[in-house]
N, CA, C and O atoms as a CHARMM CRD file, in Angstrom:
* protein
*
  336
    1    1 UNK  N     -1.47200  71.88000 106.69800 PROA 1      0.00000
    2    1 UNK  CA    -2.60900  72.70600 106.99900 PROA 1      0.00000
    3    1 UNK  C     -3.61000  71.87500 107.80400 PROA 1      0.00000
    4    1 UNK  O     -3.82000  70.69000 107.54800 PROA 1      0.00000
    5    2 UNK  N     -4.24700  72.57600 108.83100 PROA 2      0.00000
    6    2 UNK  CA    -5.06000  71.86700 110.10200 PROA 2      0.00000
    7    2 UNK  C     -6.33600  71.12900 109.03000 PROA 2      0.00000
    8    2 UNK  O     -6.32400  71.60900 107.89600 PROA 2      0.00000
    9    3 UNK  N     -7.16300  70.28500 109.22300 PROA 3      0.00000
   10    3 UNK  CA    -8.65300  69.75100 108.97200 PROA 3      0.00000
   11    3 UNK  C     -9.47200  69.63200 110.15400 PROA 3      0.00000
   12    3 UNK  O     -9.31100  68.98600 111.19000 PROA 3      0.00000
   13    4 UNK  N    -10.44100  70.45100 109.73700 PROA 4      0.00000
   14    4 UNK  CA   -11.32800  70.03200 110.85700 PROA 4      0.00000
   15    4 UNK  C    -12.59700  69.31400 110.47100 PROA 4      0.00000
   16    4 UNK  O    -13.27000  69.51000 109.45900 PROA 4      0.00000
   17    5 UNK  N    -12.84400  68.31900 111.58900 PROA 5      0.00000
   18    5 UNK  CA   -13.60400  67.01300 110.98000 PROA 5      0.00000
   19    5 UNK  C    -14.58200  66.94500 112.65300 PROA 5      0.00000
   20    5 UNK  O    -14.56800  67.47900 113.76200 PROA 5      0.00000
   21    6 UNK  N    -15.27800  66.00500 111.94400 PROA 6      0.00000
   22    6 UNK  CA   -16.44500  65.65100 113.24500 PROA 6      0.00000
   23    6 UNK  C    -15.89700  64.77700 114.55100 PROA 6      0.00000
   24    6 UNK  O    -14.67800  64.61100 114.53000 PROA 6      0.00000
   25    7 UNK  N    -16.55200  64.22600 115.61300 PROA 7      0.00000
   26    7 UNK  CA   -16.55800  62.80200 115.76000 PROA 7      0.00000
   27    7 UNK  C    -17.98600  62.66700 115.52300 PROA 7      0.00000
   28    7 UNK  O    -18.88600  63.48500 115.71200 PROA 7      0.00000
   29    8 UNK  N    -18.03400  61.09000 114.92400 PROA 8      0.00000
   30    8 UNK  CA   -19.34400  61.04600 114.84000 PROA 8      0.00000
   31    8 UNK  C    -19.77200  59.75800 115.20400 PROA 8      0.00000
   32    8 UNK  O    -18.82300  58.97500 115.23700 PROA 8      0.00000
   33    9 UNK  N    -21.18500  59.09700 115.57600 PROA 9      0.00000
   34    9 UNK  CA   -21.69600  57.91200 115.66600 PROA 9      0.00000
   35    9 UNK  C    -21.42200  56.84200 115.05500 PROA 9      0.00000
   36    9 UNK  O    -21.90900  56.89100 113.92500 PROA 9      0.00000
   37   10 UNK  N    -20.77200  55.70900 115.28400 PROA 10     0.00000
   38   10 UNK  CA   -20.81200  54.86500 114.73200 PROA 10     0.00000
   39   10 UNK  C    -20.89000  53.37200 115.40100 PROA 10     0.00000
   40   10 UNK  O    -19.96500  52.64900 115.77200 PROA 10     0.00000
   41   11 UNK  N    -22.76500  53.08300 115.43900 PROA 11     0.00000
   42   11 UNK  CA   -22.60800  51.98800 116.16100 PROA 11     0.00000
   43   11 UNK  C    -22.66100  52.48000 117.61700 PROA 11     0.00000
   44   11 UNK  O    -22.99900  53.57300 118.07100 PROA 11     0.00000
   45   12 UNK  N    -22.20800  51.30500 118.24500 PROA 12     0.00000
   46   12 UNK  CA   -21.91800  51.89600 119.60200 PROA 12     0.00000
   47   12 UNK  C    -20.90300  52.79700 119.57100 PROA 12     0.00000
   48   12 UNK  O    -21.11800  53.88000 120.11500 PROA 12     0.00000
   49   13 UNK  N    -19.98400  52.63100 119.12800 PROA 13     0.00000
   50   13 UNK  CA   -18.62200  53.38700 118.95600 PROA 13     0.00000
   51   13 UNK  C    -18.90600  54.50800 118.47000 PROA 13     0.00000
   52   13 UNK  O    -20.04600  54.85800 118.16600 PROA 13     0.00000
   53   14 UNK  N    -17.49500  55.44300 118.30400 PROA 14     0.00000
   54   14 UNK  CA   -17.67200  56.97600 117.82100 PROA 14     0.00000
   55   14 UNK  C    -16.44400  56.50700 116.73200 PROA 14     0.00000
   56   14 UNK  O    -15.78300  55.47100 116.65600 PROA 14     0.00000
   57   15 UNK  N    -16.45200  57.84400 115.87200 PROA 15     0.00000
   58   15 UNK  CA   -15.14600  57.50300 114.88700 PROA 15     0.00000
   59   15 UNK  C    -15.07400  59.12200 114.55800 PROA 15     0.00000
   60   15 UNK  O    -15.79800  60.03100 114.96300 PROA 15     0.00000
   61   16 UNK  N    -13.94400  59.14500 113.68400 PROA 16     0.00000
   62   16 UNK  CA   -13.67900  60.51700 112.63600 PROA 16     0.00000
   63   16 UNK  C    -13.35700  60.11400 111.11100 PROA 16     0.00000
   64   16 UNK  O    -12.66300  59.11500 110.92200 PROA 16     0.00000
   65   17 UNK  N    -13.79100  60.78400 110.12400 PROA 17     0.00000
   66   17 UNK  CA   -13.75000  60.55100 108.84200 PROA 17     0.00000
   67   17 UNK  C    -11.92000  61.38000 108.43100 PROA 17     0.00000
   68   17 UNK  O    -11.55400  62.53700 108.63900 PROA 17     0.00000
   69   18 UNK  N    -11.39800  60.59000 108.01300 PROA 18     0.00000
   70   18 UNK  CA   -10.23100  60.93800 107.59100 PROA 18     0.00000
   71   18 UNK  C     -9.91700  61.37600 106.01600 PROA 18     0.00000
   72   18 UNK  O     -9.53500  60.54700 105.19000 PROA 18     0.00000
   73   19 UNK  N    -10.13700  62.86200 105.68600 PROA 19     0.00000
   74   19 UNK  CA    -9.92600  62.60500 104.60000 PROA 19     0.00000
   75   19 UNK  C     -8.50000  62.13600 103.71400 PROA 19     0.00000
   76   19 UNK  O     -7.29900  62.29900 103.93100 PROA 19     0.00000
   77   20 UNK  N     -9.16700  61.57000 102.77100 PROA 20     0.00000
   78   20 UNK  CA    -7.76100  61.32400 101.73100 PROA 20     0.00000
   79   20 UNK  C     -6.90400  62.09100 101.85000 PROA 20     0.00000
   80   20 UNK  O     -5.91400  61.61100 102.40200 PROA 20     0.00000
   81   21 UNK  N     -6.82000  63.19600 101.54900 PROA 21     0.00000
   82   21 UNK  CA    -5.43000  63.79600 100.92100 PROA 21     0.00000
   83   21 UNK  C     -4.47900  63.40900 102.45600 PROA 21     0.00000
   84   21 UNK  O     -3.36700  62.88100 102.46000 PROA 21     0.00000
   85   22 UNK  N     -5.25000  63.82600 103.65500 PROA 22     0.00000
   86   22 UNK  CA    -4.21000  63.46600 104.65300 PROA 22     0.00000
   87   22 UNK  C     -4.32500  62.29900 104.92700 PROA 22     0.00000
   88   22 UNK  O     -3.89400  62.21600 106.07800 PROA 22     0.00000
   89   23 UNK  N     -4.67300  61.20900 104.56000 PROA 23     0.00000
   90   23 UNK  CA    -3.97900  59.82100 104.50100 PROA 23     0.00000
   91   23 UNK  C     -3.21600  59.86100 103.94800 PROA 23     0.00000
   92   23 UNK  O     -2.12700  59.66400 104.48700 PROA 23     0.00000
   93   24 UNK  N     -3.29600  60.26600 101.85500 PROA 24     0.00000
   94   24 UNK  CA    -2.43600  59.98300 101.27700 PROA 24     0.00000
   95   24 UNK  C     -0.68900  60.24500 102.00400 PROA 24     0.00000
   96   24 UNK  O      0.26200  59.46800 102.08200 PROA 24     0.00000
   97   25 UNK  N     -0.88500  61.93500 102.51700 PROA 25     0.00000
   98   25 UNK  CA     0.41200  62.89500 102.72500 PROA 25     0.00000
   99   25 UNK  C      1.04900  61.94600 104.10100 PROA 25     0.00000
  100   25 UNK  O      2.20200  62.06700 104.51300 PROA 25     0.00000
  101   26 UNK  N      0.05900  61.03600 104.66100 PROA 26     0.00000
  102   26 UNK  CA     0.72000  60.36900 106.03300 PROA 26     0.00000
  103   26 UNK  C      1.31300  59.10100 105.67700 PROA 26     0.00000
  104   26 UNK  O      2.09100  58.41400 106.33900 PROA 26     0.00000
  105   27 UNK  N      0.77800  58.87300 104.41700 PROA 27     0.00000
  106   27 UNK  CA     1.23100  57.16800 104.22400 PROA 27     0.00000
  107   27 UNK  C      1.45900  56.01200 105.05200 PROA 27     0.00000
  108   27 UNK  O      2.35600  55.17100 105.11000 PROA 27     0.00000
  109   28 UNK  N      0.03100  56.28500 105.88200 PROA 28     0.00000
  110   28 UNK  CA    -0.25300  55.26400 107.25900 PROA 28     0.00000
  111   28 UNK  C     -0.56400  53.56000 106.44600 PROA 28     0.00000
  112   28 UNK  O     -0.87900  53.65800 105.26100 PROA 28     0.00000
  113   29 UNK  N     -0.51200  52.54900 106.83600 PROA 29     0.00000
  114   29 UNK  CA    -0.77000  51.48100 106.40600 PROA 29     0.00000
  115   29 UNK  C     -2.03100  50.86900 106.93300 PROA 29     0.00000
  116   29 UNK  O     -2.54600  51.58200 107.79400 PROA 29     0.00000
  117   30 UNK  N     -2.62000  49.87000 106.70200 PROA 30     0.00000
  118   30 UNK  CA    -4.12000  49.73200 106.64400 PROA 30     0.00000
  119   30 UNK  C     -4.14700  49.80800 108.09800 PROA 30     0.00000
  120   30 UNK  O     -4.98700  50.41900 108.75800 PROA 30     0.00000
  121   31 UNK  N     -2.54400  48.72100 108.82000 PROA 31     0.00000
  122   31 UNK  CA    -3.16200  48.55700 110.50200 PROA 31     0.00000
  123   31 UNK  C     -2.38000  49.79800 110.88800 PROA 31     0.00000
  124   31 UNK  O     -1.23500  50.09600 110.54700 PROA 31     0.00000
  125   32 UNK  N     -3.38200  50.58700 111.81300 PROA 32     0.00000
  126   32 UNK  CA    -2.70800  51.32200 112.67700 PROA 32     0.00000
  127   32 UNK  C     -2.36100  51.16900 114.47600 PROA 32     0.00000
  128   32 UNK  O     -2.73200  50.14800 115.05400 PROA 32     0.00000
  129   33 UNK  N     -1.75500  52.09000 115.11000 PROA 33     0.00000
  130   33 UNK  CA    -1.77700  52.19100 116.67300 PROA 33     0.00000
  131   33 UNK  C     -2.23600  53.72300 116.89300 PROA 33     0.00000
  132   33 UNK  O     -1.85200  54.76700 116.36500 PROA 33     0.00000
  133   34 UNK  N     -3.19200  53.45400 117.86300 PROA 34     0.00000
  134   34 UNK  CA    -3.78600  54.77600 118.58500 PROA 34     0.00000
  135   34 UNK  C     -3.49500  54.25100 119.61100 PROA 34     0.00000
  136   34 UNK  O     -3.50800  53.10900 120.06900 PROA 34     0.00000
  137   35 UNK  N     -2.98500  56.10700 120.21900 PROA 35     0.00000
  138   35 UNK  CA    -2.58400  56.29900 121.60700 PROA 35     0.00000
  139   35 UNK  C     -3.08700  57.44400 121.75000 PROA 35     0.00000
  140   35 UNK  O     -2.97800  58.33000 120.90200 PROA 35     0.00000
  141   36 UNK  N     -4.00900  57.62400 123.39300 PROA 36     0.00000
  142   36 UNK  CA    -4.27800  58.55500 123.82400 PROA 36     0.00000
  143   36 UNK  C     -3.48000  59.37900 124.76100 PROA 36     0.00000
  144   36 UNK  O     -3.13400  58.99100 125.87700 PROA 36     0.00000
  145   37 UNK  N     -3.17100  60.67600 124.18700 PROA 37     0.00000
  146   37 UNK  CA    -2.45300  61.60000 125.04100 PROA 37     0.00000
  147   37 UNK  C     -3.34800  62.95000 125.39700 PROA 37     0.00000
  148   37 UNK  O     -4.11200  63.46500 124.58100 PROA 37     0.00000
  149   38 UNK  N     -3.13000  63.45400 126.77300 PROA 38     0.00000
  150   38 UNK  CA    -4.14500  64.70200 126.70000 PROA 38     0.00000
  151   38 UNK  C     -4.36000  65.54600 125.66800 PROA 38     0.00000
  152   38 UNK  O     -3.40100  66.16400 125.20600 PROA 38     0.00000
  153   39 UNK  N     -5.88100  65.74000 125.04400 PROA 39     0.00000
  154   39 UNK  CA    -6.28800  66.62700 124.23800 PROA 39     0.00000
  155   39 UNK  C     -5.92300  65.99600 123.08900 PROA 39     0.00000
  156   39 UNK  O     -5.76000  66.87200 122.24000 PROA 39     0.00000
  157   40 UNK  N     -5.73000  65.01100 122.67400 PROA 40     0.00000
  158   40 UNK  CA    -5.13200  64.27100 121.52500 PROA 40     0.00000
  159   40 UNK  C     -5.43200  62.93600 121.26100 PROA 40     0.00000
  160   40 UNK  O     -5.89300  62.24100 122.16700 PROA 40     0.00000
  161   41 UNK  N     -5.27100  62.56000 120.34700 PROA 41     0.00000
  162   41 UNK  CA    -5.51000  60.94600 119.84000 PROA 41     0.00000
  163   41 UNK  C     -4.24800  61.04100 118.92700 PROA 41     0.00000
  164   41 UNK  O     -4.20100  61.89300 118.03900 PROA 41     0.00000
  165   42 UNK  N     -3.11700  60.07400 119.16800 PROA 42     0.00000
  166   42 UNK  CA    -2.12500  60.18300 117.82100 PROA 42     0.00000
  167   42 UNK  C     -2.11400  58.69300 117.07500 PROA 42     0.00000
  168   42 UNK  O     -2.06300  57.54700 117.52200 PROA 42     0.00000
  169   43 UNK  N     -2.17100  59.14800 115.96500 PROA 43     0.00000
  170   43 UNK  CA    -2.33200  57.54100 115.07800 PROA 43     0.00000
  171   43 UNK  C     -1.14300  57.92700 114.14000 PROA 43     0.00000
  172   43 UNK  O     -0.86000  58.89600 113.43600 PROA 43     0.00000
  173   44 UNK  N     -0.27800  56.09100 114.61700 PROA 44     0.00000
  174   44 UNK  CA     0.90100  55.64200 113.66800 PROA 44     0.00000
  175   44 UNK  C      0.88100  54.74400 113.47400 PROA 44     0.00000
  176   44 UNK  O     -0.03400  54.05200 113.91900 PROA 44     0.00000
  177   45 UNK  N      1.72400  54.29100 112.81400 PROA 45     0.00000
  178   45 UNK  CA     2.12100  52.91600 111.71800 PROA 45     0.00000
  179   45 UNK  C      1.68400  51.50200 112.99500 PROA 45     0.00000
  180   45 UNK  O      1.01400  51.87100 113.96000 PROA 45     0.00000
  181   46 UNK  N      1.95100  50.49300 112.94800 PROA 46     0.00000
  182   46 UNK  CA     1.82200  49.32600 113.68000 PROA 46     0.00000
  183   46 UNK  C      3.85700  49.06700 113.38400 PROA 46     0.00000
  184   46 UNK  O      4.52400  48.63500 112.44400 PROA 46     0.00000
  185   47 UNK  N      4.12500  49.51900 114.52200 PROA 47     0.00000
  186   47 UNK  CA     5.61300  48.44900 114.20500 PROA 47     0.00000
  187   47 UNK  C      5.48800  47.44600 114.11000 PROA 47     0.00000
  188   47 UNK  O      4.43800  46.89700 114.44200 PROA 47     0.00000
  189   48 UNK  N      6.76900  46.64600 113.49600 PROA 48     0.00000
  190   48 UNK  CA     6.76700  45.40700 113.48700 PROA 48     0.00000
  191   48 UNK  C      8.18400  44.73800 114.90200 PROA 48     0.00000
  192   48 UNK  O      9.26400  45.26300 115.17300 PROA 48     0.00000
  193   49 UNK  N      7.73200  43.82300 115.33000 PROA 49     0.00000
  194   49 UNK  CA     9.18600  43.51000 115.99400 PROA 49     0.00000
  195   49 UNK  C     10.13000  43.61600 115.29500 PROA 49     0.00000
  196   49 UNK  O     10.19200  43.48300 114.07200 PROA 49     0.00000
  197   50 UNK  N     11.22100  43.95300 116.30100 PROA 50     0.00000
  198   50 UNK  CA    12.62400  44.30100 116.13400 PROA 50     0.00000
  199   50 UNK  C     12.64700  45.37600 114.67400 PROA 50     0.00000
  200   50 UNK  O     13.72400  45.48100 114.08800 PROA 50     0.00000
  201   51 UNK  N     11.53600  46.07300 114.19000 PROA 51     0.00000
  202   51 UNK  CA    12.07700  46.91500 112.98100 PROA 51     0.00000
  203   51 UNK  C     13.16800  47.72400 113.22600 PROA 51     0.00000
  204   51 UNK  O     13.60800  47.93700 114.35600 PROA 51     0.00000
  205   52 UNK  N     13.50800  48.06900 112.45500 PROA 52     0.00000
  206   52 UNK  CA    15.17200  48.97900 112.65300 PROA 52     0.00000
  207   52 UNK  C     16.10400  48.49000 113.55900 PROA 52     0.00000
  208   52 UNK  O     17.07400  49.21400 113.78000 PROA 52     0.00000
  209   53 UNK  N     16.02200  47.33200 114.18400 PROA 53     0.00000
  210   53 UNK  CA    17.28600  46.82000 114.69500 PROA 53     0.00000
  211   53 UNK  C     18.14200  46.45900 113.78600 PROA 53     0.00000
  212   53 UNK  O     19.20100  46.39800 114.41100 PROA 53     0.00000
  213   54 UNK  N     18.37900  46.14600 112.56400 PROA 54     0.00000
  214   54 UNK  CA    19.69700  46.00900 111.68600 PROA 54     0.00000
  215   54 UNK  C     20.52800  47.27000 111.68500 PROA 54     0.00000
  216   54 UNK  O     21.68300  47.28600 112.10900 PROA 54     0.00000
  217   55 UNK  N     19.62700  48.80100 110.97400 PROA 55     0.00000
  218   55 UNK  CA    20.37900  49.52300 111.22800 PROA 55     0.00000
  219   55 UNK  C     20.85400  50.15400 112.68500 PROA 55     0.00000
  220   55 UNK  O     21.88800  50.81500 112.78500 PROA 55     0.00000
  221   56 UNK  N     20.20000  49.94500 113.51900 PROA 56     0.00000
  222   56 UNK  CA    20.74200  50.34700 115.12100 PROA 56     0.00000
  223   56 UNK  C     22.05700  49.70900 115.22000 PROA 56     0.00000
  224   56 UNK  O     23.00400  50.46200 115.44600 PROA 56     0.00000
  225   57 UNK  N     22.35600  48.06400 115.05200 PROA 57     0.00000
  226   57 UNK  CA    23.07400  47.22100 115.32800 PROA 57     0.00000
  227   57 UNK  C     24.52900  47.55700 114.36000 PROA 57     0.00000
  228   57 UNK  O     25.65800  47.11700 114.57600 PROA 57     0.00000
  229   58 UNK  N     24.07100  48.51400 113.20000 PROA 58     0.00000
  230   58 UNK  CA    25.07100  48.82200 112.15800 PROA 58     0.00000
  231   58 UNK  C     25.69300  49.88500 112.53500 PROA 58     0.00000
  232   58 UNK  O     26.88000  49.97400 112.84900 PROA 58     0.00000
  233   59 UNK  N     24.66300  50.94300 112.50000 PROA 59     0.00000
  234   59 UNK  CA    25.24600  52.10800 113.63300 PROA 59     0.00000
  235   59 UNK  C     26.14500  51.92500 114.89800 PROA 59     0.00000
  236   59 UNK  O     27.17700  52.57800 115.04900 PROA 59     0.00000
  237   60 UNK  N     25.66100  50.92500 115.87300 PROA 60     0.00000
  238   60 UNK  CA    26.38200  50.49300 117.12400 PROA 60     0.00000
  239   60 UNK  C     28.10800  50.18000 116.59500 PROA 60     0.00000
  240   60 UNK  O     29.11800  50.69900 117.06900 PROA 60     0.00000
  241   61 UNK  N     28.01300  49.10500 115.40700 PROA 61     0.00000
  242   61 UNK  CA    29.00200  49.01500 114.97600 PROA 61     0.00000
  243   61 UNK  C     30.30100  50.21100 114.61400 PROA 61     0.00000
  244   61 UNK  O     31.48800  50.34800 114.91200 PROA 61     0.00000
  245   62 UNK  N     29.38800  50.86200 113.89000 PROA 62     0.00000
  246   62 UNK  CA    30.05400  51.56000 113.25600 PROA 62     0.00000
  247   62 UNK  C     30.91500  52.28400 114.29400 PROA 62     0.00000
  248   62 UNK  O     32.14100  52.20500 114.37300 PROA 62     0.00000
  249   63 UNK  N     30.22500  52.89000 114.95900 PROA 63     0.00000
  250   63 UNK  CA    30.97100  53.75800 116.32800 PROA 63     0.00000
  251   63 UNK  C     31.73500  53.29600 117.55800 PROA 63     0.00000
  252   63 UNK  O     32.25400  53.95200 118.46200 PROA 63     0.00000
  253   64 UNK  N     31.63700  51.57300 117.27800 PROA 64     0.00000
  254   64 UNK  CA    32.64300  51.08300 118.09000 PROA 64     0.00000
  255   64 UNK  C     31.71100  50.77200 119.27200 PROA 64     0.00000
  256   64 UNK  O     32.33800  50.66300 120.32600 PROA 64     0.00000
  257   65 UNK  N     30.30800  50.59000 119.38700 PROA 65     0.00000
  258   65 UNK  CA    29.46800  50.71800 120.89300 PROA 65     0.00000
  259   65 UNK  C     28.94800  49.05100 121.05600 PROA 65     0.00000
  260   65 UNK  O     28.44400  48.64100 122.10200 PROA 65     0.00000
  261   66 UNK  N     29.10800  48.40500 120.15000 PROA 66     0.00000
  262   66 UNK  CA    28.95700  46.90500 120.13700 PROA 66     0.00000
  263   66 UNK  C     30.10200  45.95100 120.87300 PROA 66     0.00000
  264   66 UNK  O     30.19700  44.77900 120.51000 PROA 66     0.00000
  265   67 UNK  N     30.66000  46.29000 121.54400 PROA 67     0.00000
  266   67 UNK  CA    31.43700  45.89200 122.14600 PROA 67     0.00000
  267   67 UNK  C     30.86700  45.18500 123.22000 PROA 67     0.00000
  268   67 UNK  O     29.82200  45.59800 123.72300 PROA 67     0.00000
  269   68 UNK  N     31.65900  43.74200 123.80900 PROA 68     0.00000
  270   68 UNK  CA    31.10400  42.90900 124.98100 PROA 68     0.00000
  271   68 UNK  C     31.46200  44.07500 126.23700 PROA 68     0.00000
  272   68 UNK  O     32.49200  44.73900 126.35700 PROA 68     0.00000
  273   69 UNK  N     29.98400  44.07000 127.29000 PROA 69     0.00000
  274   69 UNK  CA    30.08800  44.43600 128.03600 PROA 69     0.00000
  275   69 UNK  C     31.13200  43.63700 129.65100 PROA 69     0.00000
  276   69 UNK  O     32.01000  44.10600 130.37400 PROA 69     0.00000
  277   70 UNK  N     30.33300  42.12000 129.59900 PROA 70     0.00000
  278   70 UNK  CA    31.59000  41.38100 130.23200 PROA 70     0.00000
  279   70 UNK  C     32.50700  40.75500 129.61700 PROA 70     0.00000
  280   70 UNK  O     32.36100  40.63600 128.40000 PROA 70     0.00000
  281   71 UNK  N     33.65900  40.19900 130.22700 PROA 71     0.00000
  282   71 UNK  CA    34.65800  39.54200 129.10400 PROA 71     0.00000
  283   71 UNK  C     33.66500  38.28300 129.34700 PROA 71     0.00000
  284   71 UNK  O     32.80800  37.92200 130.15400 PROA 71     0.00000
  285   72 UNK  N     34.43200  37.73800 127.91700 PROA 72     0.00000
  286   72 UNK  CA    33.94000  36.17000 128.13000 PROA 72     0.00000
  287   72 UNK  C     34.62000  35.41700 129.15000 PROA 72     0.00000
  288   72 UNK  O     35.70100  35.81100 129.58800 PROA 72     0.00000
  289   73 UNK  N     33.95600  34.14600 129.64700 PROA 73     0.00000
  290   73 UNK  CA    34.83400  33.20500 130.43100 PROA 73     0.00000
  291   73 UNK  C     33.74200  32.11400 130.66000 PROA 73     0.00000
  292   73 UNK  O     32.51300  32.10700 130.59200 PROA 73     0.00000
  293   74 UNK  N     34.93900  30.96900 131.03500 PROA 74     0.00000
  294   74 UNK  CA    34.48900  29.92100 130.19400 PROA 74     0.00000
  295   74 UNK  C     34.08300  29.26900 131.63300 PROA 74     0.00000
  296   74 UNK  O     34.45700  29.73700 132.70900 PROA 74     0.00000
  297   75 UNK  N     33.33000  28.21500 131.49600 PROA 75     0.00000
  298   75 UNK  CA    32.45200  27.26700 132.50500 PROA 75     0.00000
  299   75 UNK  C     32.48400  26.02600 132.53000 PROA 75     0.00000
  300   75 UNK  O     32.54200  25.38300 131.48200 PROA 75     0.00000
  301   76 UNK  N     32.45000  25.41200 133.80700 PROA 76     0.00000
  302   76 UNK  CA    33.14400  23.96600 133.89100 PROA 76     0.00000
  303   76 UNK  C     32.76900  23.34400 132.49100 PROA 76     0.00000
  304   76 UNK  O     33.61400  22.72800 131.84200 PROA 76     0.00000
  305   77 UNK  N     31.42900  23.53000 132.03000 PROA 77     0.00000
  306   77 UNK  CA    31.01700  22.59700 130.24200 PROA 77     0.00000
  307   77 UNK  C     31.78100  22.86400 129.46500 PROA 77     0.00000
  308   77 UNK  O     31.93800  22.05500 128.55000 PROA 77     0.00000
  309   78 UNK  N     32.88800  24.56100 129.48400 PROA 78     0.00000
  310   78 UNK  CA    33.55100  24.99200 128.57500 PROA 78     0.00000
  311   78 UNK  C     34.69600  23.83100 128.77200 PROA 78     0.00000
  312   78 UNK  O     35.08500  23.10200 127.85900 PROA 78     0.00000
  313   79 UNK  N     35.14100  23.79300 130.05900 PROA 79     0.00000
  314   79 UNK  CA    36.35500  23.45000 130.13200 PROA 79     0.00000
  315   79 UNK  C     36.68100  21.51900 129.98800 PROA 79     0.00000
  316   79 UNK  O     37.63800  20.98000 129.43200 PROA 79     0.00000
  317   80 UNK  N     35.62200  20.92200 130.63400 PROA 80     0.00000
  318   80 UNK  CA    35.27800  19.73900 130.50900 PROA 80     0.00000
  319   80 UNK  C     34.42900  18.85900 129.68300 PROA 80     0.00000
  320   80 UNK  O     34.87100  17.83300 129.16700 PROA 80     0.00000
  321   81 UNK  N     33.51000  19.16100 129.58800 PROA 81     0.00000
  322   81 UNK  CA    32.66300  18.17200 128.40100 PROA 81     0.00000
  323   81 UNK  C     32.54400  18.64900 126.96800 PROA 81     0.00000
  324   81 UNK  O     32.42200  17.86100 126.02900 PROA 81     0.00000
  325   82 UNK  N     32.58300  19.97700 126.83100 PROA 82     0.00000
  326   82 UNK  CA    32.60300  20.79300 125.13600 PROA 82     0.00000
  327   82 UNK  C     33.61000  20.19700 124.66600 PROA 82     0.00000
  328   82 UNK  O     34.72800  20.23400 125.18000 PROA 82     0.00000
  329   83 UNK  N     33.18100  19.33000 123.20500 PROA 83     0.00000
  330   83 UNK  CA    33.86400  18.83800 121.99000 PROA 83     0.00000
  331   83 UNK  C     33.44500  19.05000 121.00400 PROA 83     0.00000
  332   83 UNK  O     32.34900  18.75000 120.52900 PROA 83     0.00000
  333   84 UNK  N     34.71800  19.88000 120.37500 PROA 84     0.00000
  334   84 UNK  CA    34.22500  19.87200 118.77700 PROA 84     0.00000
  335   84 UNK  C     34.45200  18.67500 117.73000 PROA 84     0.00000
  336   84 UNK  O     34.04400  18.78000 116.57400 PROA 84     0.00000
């Protein structure tokens, strides 16, 4: 269900009062990201790097899409100075 809320003064800045219940129902975390899109302000979570790359990388797996794009091949260091 919509809320309608102010903008209001704050400081130099402007802000909007968010009530609780739609924090609670958004379960945003303290840091957020705002992005302005026409007629809009949208506020989400702060990713973190690489989040959800394990399961992407599991998924990829799974379906066979992890596969090397070039073959390997080896380079004069491969062939001449590399010792195990």
């Amino acid at each position: 269900m919509p809320t309608v809320t102010r903008i209001v003064r704050l400081g130099n800045s402007r802000g909007i009062r968010i009530p609780k219940a739609l924090l609670d129902q958004a379960a945003l975390p303290d840091e957020v990201e705002l992005q302005a899109e026409p007629g809009r302000l949208v506020v989400q979570a702060v990713r973190k790097p690489r989040e959800g790359w394990e399961a992407a990388a599991a998924a990829m797996h799974a379906t066979g899409d992890d596969a090397l794009l070039d073959p390997p091949r080896s380079t004069a260091f491969d062939d001449q100075e590399w010792e195990w």
